[in-house]
C-alpha positions in Angstrom: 39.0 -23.8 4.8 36.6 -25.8 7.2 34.3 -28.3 5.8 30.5 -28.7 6.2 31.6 -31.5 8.6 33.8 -29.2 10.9 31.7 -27.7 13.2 32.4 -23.7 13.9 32.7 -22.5 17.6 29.5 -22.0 19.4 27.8 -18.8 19.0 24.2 -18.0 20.2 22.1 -16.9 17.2 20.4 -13.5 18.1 16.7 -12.9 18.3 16.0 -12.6 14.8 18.0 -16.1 13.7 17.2 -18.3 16.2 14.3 -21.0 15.6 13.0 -24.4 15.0 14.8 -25.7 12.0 13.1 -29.3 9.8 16.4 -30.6 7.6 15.2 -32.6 5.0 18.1 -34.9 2.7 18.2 -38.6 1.1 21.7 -38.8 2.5 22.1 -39.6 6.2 25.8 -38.6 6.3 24.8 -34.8 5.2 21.5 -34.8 7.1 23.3 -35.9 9.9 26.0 -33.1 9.8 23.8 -30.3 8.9 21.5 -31.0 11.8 25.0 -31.1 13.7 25.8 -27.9 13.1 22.8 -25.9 13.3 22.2 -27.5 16.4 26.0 -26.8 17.2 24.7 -22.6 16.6 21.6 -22.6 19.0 18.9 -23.6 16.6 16.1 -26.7 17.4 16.5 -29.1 14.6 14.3 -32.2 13.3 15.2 -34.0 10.1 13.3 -36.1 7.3 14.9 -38.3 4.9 12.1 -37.3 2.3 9.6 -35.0 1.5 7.0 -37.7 2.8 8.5 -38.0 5.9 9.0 -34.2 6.2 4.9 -33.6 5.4 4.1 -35.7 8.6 6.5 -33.8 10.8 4.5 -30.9 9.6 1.3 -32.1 10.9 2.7 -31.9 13.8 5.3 -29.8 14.5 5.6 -26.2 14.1 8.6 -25.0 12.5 9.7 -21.7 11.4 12.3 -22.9 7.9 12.7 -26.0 6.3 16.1 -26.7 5.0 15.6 -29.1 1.7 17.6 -31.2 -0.8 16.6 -31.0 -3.8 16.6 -34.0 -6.1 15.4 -36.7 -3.5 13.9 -40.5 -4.8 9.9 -40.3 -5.3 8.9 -36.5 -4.8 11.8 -33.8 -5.1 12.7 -30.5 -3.1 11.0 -28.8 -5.8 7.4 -30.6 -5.1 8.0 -30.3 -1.3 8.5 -26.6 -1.3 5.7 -25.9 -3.7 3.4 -27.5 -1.0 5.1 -25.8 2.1 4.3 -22.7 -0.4 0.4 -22.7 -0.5 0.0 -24.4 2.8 2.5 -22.9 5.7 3.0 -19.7 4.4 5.0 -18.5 7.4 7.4 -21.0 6.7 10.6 -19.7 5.5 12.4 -22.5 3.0 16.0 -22.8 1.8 17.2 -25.3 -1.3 20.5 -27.3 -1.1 21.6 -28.7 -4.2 24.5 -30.5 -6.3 23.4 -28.9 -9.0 25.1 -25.4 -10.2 21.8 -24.5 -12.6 21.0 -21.7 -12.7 17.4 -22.2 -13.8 16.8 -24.5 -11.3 18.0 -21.9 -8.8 15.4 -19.6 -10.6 12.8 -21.8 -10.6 12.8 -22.1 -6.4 13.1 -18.9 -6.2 10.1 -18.2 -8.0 8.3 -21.2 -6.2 9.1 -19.0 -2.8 12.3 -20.0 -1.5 14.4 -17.5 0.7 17.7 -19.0 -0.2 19.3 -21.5 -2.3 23.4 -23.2 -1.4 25.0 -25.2 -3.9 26.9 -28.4 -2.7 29.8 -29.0 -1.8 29.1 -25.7 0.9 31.1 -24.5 3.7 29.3 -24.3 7.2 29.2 -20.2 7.3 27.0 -20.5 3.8 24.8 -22.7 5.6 24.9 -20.7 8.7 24.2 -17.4 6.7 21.9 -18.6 4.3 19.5 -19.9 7.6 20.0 -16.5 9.5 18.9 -14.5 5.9 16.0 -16.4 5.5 14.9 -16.1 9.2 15.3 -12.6 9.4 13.4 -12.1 6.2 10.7 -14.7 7.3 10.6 -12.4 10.5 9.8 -9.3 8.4 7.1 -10.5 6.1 5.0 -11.5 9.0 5.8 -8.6 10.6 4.5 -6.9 7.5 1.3 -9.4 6.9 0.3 -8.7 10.6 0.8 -4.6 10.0 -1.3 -4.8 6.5 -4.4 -6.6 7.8 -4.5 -4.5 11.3 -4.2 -1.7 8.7 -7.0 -3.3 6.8 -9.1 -4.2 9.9 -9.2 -0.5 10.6 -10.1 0.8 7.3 -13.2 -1.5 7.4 -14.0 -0.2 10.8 -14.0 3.2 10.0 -15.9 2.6 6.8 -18.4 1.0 8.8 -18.8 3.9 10.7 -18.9 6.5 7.6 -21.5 4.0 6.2 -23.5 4.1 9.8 -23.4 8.0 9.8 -24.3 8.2 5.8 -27.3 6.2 5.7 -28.5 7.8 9.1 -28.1 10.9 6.7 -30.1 9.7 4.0 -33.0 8.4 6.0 -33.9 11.4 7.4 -35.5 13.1 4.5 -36.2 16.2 5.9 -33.0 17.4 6.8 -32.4 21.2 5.5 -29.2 21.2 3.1 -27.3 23.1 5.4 -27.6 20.2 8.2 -26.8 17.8 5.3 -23.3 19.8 4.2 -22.1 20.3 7.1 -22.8 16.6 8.1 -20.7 16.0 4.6 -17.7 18.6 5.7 -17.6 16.3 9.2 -17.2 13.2 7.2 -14.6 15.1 4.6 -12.9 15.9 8.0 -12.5 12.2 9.7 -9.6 11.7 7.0 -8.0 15.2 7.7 -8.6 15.9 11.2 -4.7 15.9 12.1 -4.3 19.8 11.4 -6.3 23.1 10.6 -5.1 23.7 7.4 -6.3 19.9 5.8 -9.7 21.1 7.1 -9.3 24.5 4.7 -7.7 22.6 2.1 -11.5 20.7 2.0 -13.7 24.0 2.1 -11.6 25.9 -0.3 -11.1 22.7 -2.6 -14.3 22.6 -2.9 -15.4 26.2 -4.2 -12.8 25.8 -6.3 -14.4 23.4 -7.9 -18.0 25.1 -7.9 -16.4 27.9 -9.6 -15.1 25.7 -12.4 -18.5 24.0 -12.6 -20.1 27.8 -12.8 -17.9 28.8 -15.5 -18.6 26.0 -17.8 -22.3 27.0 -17.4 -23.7 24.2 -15.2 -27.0 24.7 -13.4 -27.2 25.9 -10.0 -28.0 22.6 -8.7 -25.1 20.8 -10.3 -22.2 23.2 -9.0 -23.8 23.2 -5.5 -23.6 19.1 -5.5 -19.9 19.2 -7.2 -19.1 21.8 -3.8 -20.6 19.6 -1.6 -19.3 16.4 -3.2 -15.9 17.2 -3.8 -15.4 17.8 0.0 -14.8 13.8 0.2 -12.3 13.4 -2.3 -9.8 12.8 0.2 -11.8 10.5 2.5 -9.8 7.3 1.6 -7.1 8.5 3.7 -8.5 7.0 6.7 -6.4 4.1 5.8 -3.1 6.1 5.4 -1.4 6.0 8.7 -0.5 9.2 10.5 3.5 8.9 9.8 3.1 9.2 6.2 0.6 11.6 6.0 2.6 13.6 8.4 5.9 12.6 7.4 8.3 15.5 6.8 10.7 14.2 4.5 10.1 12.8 0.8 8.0 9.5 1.1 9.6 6.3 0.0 8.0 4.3 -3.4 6.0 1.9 -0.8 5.3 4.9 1.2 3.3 6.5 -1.9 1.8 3.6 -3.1 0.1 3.8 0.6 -1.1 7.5 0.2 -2.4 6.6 -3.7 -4.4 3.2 -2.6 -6.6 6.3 -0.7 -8.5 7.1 -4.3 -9.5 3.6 -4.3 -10.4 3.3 -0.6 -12.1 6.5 -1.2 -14.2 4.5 -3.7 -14.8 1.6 -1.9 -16.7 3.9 1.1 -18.8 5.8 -1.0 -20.0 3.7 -4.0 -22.9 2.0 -4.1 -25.2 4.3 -2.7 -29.0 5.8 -4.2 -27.8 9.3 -3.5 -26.5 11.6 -6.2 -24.2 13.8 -4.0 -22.5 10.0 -2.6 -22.1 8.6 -6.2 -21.1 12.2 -7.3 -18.3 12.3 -4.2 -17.4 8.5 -5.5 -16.6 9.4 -9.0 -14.8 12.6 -7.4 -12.8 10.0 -4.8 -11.4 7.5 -7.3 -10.3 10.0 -10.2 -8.8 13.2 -8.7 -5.5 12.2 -9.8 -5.9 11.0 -13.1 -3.9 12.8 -15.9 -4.8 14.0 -18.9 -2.2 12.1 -20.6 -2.9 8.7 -18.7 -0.1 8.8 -16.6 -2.1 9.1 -13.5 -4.0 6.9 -10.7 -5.2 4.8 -9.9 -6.2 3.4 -13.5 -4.4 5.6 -15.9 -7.5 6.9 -17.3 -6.7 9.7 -20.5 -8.9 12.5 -22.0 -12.1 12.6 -21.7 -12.3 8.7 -20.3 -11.9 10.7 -17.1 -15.1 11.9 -15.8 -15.5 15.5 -15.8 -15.8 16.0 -12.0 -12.4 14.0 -11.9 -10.8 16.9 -14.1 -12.3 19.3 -12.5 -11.5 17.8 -8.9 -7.5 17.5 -10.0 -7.3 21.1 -11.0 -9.1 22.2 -7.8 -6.7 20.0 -5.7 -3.3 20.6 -7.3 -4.0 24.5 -7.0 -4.7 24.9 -3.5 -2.1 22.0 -2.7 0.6 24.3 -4.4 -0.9 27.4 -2.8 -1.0 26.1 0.7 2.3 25.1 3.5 2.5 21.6 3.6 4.2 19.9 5.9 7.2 19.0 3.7 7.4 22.9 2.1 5.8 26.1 2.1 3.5 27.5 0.0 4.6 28.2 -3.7 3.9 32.0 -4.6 0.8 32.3 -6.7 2.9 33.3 -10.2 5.1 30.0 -9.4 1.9 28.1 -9.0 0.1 29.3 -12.2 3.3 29.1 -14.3 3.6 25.2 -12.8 0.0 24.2 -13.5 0.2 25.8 -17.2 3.3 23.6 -18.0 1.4 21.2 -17.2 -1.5 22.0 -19.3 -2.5 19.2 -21.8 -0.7 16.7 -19.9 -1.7 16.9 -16.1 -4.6 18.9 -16.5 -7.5 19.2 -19.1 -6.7 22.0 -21.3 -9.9 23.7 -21.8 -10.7 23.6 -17.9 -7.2 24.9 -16.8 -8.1 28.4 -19.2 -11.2 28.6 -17.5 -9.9 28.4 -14.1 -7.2 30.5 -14.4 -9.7 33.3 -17.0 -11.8 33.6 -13.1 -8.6 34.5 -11.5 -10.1 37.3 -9.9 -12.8 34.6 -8.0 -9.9 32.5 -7.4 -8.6 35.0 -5.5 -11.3 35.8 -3.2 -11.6 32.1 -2.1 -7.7 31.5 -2.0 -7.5 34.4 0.5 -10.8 33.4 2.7 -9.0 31.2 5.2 -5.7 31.7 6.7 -2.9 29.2 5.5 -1.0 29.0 8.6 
């Protein structure tokens, strides 16, 4: 087997590997041969015989991984990488140590290293555990960059819901037709990609004005809930088109994408003096909450969940089952009803799933009122 001294035959490191590589070791003979060999494989190397030395190269320099000993005289491995840690955070780090300890190896892992190579080590560990932590370094910048464009654009676009809301609210004279459909254009800007989000929003929303009816609320009440509930889905402005779209079943950081939307939902709307906005709010951030607490976004149970919220889920899950997605067709309407009762108690409020399901006859007219494609 070939040593850490015995250098490998040259072989250009591909896109993703390649970089500027800072070896840091007390020992010249092993700094000297691992800045050898990585230099020996394409990569730019600098070296530090301690962790003081290796903080002024990082003044600087600009590296992409540092490649540390870990017990060193004065301040260890362990110190360095905790500062590279909270101060060059696109700085990929790898441990090298004499030590077989596992809690050690723990311990820097925890503290944000990408690899960790006990000693003595043959070159392709080296080689490998550099090119791991370079690719991986890649994709988490890769990621960082994708999340705040991401988040750049769902402040934009709230700015611009906020712009058109408050032009709404100071005009006091506008007739509540003007003002619903001006509410139904907003509901829209997070399900403009197809026809059929659009219907999903009108007959959500009578859906849930039915509900509201039933129970015995006054006119005025179960003409807000219509009009509020129309925005329960606004959040999705921040949910890129491929997953919202996507075909297939979504993968678990996929759907933790398309459930942040209750919370972004929450995050446009609140804070407003209107009763239909902090109506629509409450409506946004508790749709999918479960009557058992195994919902979202804060596992609310009961009656902890505001009544539009139980309301809103019933509404939602109906018409969602009763409607072609892009992922399935519609569900017949005995499959639907028989789904949303085995749920009862647990998804769904009890009391409010009866009540929907005693105005079948209403549901019915409004379920059949637009096409479904």
């Amino acid at each position: 087997m070939r040593s850490m001294l015995e250098p490998l035959p040259t072989t250009a490191p591909d896109a993703l590997s390649a970089g500027s590589i800072l070896v840091v070791d007390d020992e010249p003979s092993v700094l000297r041969s691992l800045a050898r060999l990585l230099s020996h494989h394409g990569y730019s190397c600098a070296t530090a015989t301690s962790a003081a030395e290796a903080r002024g190269l990082l003044h600087g320099e600009a590296f992409d991984l540092i490649l540390s000993d870990v017990n060193m005289p004065g301040e260890n491995g362990l110190e360095l990488l905790e500062g590279i840690s909270q101060t060059y955070a696109d700085i990929a780090t790898v441990m090298v140590t004499a030590m077989d300890d596992r809690k050690l190896a723990e311990s820097a892992l925890q503290m944000g290293a990408y690899g960790y190579v006990i000693k003595p080590f043959e070159a392709n560990e080296i080689l490998i555990a550099v090119s791991n932590a370079l690719r991986r370094r890649t994709l988490e910048i890769e990621n960082r960059r994708h999340r705040d464009k991401l988040e750049q654009m769902v402040q934009e676009r709230t700015r611009e819901l906020w712009t058109a809301v408050r032009e709404l609210e100071k005009t006091e004279l506008l007739v509540r037709q003007s003002r619903e459909e001006t509410v139904q254009r907003l509901s829209m800007a997070a399900e403009f990609r197809d026809l059929e989000t659009h219907n999903h929003v009108q007959r959500m929303s009578r859906y849930c004005e039915l509900i509201a009816r039933a129970l015995g609320r006054d006119p005025e009440y179960c003409d807000l809930i219509r009009i509020a509930s129309a925005m329960h889905d606004v959040g999705k402005i921040g949910v890129p088109d491929a997953i919202l779209l996507k075909p297939g079943p979504l993968s678990d950081d996929e759907f933790d994408q398309v459930k942040a939307h209750t919370v972004m939902g929450e995050r446009m709307l609140d804070g407003s003096e209107s009763e239909m906005l902090r109506l629509a709010t409450t409506i946004a951030v508790t749709h999918h909450e479960r009557w058992d607490g195994s919902g979202y976004p804060h596992g609310l149970a009961g009656e902890e969940i505001p009544l539009e919220g139980r309301i809103a889920a019933i509404a939602d899950v109906f018409d969602a089952l009763t409607s072609h997605r892009v992922y399935r067709k519609a569900f017949k309407l005995g499959e639907a009803i028989d789904m949303m009762t085995g749920a009862r108690g647990t998804h769904f409020d009890p009391e409010l799933l009866d009540l929907f399901f005693e105005h079948i006859d209403e549901v019915l007219l409004i379920m059949h009122s637009s096409e479904k494609g």
